[in-house]
Structure formats: C-alpha cells, structure tokens
Backbone as CSV, one residue per row, in Angstrom:
resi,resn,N_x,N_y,N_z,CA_x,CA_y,CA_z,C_x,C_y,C_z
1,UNK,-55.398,6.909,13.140,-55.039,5.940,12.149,-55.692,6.243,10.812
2,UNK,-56.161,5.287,10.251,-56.126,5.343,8.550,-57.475,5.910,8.146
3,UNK,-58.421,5.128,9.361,-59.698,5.046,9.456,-60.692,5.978,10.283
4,UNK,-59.430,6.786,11.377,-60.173,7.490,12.136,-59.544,9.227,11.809
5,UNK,-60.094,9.906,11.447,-59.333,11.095,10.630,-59.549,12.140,11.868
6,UNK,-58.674,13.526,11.803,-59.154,14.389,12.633,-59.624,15.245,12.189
7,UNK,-61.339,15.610,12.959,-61.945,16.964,12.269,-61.347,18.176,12.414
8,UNK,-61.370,18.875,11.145,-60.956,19.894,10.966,-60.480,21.132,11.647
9,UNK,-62.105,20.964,12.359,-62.533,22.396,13.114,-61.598,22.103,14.260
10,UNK,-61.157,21.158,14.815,-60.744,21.080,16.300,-59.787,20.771,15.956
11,UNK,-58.589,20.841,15.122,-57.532,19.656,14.830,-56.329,20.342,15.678
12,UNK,-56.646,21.669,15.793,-55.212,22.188,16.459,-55.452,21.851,18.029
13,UNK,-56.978,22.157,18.524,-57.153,21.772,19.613,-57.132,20.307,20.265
14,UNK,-57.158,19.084,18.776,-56.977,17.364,19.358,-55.554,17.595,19.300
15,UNK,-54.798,18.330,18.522,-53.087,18.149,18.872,-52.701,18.534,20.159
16,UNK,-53.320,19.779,20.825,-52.837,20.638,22.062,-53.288,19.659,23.110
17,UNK,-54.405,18.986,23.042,-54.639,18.067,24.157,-53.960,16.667,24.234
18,UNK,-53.612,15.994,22.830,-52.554,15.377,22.942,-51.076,15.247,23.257
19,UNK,-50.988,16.691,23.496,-49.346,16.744,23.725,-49.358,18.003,24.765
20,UNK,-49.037,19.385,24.076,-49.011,20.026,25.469,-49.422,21.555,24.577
21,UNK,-50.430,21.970,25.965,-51.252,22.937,25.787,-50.790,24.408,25.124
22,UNK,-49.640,24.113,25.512,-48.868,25.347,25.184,-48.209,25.007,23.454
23,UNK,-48.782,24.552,22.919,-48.744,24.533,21.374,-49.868,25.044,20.536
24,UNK,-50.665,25.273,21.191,-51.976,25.776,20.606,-51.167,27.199,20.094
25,UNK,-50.662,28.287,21.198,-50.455,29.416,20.521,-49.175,29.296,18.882
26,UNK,-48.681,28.725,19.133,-47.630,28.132,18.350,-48.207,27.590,16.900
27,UNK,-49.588,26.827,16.719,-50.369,26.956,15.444,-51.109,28.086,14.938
28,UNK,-51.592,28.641,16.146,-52.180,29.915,15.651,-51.165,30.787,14.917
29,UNK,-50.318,30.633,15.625,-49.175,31.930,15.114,-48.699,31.557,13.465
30,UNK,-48.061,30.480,13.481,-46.901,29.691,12.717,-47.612,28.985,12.024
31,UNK,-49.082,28.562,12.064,-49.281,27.832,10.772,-51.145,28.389,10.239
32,UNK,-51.896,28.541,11.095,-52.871,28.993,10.784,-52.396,30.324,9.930
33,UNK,-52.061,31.155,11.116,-51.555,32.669,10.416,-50.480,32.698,9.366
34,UNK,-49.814,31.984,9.184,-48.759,31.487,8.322,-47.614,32.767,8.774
35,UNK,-47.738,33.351,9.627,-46.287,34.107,9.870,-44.902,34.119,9.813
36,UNK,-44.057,34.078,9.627,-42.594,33.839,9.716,-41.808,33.157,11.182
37,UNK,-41.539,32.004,11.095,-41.029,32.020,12.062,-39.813,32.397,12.682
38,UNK,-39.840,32.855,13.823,-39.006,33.787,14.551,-37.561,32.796,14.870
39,UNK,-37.088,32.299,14.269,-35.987,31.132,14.357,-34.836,31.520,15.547
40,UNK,-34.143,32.906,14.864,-33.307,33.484,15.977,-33.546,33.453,17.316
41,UNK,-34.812,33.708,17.365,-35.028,34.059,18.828,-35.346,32.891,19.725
42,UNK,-36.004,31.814,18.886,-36.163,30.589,18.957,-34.660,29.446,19.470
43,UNK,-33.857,29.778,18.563,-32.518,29.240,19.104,-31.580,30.214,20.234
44,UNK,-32.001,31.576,20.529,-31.426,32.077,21.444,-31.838,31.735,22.825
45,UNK,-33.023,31.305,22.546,-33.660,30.426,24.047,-33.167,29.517,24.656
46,UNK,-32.580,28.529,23.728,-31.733,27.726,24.025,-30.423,27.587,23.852
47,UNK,-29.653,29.024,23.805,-28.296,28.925,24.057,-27.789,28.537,22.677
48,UNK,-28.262,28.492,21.386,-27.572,27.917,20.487,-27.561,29.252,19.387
49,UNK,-26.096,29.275,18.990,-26.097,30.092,17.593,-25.913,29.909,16.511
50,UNK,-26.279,30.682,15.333,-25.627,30.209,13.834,-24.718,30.811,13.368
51,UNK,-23.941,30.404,12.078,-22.878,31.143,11.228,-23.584,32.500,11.286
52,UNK,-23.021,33.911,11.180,-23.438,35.087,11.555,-23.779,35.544,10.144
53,UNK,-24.944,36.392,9.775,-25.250,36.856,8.552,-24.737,38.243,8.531
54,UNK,-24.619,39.183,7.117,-23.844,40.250,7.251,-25.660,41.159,6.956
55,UNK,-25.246,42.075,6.040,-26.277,43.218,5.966,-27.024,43.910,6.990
56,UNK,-26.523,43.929,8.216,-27.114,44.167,9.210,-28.162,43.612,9.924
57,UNK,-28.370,42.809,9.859,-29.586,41.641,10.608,-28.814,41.372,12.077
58,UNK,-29.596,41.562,13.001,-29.486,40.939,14.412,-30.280,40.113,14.704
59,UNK,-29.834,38.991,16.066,-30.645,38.399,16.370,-32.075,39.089,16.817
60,UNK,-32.978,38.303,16.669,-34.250,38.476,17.097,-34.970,38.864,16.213
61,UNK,-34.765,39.453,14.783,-34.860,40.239,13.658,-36.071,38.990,13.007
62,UNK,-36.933,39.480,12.110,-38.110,38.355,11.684,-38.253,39.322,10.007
63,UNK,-37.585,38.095,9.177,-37.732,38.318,7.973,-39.408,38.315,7.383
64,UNK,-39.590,39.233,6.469,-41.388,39.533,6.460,-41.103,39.508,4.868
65,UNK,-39.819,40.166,4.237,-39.842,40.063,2.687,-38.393,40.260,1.972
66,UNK,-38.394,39.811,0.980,-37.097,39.665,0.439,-37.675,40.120,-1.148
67,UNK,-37.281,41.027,-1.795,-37.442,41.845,-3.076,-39.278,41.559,-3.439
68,UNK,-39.706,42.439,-2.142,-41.372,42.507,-1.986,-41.745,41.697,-2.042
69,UNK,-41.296,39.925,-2.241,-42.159,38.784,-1.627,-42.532,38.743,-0.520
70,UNK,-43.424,38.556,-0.323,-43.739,38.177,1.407,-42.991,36.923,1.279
71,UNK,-42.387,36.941,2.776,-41.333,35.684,2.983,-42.445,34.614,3.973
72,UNK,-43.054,33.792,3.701,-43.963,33.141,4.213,-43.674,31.386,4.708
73,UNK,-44.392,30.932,5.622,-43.982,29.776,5.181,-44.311,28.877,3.781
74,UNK,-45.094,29.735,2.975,-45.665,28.739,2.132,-44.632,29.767,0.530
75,UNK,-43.818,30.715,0.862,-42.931,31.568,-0.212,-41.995,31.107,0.250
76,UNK,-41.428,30.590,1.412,-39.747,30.810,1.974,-38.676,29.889,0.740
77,UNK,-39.470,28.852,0.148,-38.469,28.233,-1.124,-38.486,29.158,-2.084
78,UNK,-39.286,29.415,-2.759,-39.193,30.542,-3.907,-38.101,31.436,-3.319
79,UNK,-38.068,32.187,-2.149,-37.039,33.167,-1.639,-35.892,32.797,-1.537
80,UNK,-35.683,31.734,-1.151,-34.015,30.506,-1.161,-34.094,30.266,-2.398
81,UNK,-34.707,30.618,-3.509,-34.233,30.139,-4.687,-33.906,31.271,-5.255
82,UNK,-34.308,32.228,-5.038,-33.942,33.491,-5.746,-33.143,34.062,-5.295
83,UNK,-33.056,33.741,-3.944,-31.207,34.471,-3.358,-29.908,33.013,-3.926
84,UNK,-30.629,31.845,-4.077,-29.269,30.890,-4.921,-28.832,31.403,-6.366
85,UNK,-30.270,32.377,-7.373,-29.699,32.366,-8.356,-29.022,34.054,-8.683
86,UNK,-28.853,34.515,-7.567,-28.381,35.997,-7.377,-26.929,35.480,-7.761
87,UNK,-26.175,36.252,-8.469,-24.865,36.398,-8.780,-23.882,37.283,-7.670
88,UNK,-23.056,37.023,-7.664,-21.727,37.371,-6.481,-21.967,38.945,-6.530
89,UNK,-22.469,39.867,-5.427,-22.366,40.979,-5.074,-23.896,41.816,-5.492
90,UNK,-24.311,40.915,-6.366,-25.938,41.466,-6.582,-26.372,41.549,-5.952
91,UNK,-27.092,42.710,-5.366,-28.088,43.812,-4.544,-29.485,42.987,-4.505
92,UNK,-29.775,42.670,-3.310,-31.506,42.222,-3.200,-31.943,42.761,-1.954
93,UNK,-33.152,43.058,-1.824,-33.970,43.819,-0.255,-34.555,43.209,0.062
94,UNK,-34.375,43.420,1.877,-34.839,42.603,2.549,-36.088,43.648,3.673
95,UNK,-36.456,43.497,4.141,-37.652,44.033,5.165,-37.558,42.919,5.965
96,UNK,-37.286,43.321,7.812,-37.639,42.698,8.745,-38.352,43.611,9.701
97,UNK,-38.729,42.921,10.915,-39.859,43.232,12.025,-38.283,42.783,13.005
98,UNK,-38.072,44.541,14.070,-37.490,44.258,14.574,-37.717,45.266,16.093
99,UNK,-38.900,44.055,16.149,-39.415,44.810,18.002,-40.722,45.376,17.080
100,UNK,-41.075,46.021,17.323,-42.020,46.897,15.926,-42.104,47.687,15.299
101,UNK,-40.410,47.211,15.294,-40.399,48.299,13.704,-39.948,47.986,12.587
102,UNK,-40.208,48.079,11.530,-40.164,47.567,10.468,-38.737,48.445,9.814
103,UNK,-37.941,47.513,8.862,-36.699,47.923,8.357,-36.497,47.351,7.359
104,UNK,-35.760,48.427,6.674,-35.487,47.823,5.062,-34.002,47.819,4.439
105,UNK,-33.122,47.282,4.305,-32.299,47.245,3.774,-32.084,46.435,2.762
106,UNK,-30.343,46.876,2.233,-30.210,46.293,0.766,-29.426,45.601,1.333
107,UNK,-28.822,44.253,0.674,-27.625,43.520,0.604,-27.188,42.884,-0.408
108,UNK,-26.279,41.876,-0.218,-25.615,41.583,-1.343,-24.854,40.671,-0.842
109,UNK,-25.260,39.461,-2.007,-24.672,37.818,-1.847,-23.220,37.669,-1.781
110,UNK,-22.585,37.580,-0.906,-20.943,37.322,-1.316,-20.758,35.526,-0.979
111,UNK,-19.654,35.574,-2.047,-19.051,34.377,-1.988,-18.133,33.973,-1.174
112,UNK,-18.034,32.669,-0.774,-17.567,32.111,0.238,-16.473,30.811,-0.156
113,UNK,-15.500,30.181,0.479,-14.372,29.457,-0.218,-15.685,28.061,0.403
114,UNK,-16.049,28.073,1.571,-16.583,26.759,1.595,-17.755,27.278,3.279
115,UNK,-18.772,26.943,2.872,-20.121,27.096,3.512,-20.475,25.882,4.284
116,UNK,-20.347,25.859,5.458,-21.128,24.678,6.498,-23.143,24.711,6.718
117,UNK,-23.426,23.787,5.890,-24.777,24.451,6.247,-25.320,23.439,7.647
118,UNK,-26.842,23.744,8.076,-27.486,23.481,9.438,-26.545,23.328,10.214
119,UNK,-25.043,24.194,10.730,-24.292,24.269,11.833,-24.921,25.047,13.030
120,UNK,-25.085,24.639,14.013,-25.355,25.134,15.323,-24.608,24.827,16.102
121,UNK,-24.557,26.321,17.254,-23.117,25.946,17.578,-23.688,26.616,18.941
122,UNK,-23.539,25.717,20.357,-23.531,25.768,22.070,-23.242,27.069,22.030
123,UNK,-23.701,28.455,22.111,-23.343,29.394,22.763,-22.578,28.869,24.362
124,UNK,-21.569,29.224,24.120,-20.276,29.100,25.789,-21.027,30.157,27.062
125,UNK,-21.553,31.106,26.601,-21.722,31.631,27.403,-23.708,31.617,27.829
126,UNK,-24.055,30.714,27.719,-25.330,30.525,27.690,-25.773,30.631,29.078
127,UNK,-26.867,30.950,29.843,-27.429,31.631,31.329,-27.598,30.764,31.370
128,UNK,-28.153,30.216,32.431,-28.657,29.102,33.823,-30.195,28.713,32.884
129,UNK,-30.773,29.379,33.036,-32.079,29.485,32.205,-32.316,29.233,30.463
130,UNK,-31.247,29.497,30.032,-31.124,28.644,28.489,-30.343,27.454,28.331
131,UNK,-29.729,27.057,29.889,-28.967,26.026,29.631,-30.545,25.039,30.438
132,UNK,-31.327,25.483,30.854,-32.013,24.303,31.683,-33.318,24.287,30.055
133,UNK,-33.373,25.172,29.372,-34.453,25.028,29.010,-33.688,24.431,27.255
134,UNK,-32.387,24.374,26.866,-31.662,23.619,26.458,-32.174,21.643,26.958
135,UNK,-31.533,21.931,27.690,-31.518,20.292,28.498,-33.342,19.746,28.497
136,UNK,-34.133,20.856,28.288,-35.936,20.248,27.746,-35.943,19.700,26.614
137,UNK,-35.298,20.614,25.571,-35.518,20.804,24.692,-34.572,19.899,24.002
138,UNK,-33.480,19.232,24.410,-32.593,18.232,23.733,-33.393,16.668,24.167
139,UNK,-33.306,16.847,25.759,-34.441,15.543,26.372,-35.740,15.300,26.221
140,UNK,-36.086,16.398,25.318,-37.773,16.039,24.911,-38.595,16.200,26.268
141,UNK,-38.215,16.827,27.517,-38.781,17.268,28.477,-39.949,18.566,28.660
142,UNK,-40.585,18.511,29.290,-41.634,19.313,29.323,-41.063,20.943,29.185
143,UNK,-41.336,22.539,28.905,-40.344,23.020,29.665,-40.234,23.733,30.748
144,UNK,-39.312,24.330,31.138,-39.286,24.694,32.723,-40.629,25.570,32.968
C-alpha cells in the first residue's frame, strides 16, 4: 500500500514470492537487463500469430537495433518513431539475434491501403502443447 513500500534490493524477489517463482528469470532478463523482448517466440508458445513482416525476419528472430540504435526497452519508442517518419520505400537497418547469430539487413517501409494493428490471430494448426499452454495463459492458470 501507500505506506508500506517495497525494498529495493529484494523487490524482484517480494514479486516472485508473491506470484510465481518462475518470474524471477523473466525480470532478470526483460527488465533488470533491459534486453529485448523475444515477443515472437513468446506468442509462438501459445499458438498465436501476427500480420507477417517482410525483409526477411522469421519467427523467433530478436530485434537488438534498428539504424545502430540499440532497440531496448527503454529506445523501442524512439525506434517506432523513426520507422513512422521514414517515407514510402526508404531504406533503414535492422540487426537481429537469430539463435546466435547475429544478422543485418536492409529494408524498406512500404505502404499499405489499410493496416490492422494489435491483430492476433489462433494459429489453426497449433500442437496439443500450445493449445494447453494457450488455455493457461488465456485462464490466468498456472502453466503446464
């Protein structure tokens, strides 16, 4: 509450014991370390996909920089702002981590008649195992 604050030093460890243990690695990674989060791979767990990106990016792929920014959580707006003010077919580079290896390509913004954004969409063909760990993850259930 207002009055009772959490110390510092332990704060990831009063969250992990309040909820579930297996979030501890999940701050270390994603917010202490400030790393990129791995989103793709994150929604491939659970059977769900997005509108498909072009320039060669596959799933599982972990954006690290976009025209030598580090793509961070604390850069990722600056980077969405500088790919909004890119003009139709203008060239920008990207660097991802893909398995461990690092890759660099160029791409280029194309225009679109009409853009659905935060669409996620049930992969049909989703395994036994992303459909149960789906059904955690929609029910707020522990997971398998």
């Amino acid at each position: 509450g207002p009055d009772s604050a959490f110390d510092e030093g332990g704060f990831f460890d009063e969250i992990a014991a309040m909820t579930y243990p297996e979030i501890r690695p999940f701050f270390e990674l994603y917010v202490r370390d400030t790393r990129p989060l791995p989103l793709r791979e994150l929604f491939a767990r659970v059977g769900v996909g997005e509108v498909a990106l072009e320039c060669g990016l596959v799933a599982g792929d972990v954006l690290l920089s976009m025209d030598e920014l580090d793509v961070t959580m604390a850069t990722a707006q600056q980077a969405f702002t500088k790919l909004h003010t890119l003009g139709a077919d203008e060239p920008f580079d990207l660097k991802v981590r893909r398995g461990e290896e690092e890759i660099e390509m160029t791409c280029a913004k194309k225009l679109v008649e009409k853009v659905d954004k935060h669409v996620l969409q049930f992969d049909p063909e989703a395994t036994p195992e992303q459909l149960a760990l789906r059904e955690a993850w929609l029910t707020n259930l522990p997971l398998p």
